[in-house]
Wavefront OBJ file of the C-alpha trace (Angstrom):
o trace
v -31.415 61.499 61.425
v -31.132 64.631 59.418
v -33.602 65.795 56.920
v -30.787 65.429 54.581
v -30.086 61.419 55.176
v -34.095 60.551 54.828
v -34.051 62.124 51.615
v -30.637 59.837 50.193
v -32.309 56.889 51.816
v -35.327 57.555 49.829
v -33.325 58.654 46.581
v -31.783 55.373 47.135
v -34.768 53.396 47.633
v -36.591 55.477 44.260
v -33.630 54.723 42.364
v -34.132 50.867 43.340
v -37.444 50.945 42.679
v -36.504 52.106 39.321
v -34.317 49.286 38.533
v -36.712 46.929 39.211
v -39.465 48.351 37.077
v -36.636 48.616 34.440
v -36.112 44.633 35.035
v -39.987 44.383 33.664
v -40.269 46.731 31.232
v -39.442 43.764 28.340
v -39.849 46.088 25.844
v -37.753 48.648 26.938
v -40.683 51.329 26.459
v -40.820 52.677 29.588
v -43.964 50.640 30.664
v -44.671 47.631 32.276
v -47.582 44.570 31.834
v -50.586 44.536 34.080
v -49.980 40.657 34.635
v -46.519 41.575 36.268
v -47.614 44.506 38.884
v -48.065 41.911 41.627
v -44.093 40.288 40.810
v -43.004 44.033 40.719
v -44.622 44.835 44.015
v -43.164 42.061 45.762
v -39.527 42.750 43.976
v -40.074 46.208 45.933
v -40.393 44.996 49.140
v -43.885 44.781 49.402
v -46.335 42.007 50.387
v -49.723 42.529 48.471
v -52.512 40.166 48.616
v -54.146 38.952 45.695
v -56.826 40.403 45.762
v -55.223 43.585 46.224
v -53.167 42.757 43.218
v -56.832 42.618 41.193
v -58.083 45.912 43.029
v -54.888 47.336 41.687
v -54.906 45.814 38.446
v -58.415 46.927 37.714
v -57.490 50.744 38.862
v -54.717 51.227 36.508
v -56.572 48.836 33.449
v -53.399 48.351 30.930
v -49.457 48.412 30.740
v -48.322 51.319 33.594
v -45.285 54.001 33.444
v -42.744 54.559 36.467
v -45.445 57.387 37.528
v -48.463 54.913 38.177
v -46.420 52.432 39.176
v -44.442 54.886 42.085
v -48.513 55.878 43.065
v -49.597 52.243 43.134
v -46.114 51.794 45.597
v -46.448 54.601 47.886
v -50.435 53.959 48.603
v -51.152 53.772 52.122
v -50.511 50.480 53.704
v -48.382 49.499 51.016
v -45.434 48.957 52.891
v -47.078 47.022 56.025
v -45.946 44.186 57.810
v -46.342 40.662 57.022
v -48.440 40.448 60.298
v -47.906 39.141 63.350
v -47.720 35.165 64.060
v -50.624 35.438 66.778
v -53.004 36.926 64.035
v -52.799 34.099 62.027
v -52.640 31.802 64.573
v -56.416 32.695 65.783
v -57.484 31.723 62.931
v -56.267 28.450 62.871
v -57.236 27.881 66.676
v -61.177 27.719 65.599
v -60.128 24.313 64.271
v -58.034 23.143 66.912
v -61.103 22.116 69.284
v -58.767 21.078 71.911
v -56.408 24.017 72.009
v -53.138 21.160 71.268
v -51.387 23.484 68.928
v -51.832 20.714 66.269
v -54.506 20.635 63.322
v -54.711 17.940 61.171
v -52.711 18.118 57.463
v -55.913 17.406 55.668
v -57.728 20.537 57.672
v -54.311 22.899 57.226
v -54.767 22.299 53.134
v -58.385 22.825 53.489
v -57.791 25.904 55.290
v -55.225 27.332 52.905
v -56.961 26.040 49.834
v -60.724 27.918 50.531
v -60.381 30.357 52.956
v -59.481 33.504 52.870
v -56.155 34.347 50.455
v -56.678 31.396 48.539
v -53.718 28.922 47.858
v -53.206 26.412 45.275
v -52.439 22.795 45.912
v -48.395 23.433 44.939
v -48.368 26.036 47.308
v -49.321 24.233 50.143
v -47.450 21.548 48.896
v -44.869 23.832 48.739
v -44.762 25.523 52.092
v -45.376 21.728 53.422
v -42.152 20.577 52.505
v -41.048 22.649 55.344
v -42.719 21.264 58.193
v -42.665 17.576 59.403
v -45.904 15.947 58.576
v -45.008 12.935 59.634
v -47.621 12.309 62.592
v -50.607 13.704 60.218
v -50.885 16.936 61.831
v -49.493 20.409 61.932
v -48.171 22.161 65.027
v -49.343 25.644 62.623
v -48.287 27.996 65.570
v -44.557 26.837 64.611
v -45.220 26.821 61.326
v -46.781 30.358 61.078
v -43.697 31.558 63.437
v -41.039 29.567 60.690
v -42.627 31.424 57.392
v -43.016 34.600 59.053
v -39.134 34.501 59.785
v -38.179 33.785 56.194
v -40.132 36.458 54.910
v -39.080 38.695 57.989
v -34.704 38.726 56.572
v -36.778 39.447 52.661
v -35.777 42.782 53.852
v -39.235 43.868 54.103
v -40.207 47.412 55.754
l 1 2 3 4 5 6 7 8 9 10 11 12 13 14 15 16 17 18 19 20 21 22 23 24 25 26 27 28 29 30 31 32 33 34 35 36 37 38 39 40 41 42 43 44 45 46 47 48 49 50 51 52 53 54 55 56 57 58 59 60 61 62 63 64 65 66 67 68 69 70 71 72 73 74 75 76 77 78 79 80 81 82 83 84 85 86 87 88 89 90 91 92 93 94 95 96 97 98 99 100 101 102 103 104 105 106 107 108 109 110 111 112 113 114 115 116 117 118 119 120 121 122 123 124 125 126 127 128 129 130 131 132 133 134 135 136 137 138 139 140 141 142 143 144 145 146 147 148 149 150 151 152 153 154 155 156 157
């Protein structure tokens, strides 16, 4: 690749960038709403926890220009993958005391309810609708392997 591609792709990728903060600007004023930087990040490609949204949010304290906003997308590790399957998996194997594959539903919505990046009931809800929880458990392995393709063709870096 020559140094003069890279720098299209990337005038391509700022100029998309730039759409989407225009997209939530509502006031057309050239800045955006704190309560909207995590929407925006994930519009851009990007996967940020929420916690990291609040780090974030705290850091820039009000509405933010293109110029924050570009600082807040290029930080390091901002454009990192949504993690490998295993990682999660690990996790998960603490409750499977005999190393089936399978927790119970009950222990998955505990799990993803208190621990960690906290999710709300109609998440889980949510991402349970995808899985069959007929039997009561959860092979999670598959499931972690089924999300993690979905969000792998999001076009994310």
């Amino acid at each position: 690749m020559s140094m003069y591609e890279n720098s299209q792709t990337s005038a391509q990728a700022s100029t998309n960038y730039k759409e989407a903060f225009q997209l939530f600007d509502k006031r057309g004023n050239g800045r955006v709403a704190l309560d909207s930087l995590g929407d925006l990040l994930r519009a851009c490609g990007q996967n940020p926890t929420l916690s990291e949204i609040k780090d974030l949010e705290k850091s820039i304290g009000g509405d933010f220009d293109f110029d924050s906003f570009s600082k807040i997308l290029n930080r390091p590790g901002g454009f990192r993958d949504p993690g490998d399957p295993d990682q999660y998996c690990r996790g998960f194997q603490v409750f499977d005391k005999d190393g089936t594959g399978f927790i119970g539903v009950g222990q998955l919505r505990y799990i993803l309810t208190n621990l960690g990046e906290k999710m709300s009931d109609d998440e889980v809800d949510e991402l349970l609708k995808a899985v069959d929880t007929s039997s009561g458990e959860i092979n999670y392995a598959g499931m972690f392997y089924h999300i993690l393709q979905r969000y792998a063709h999001h076009g994310t870096h």
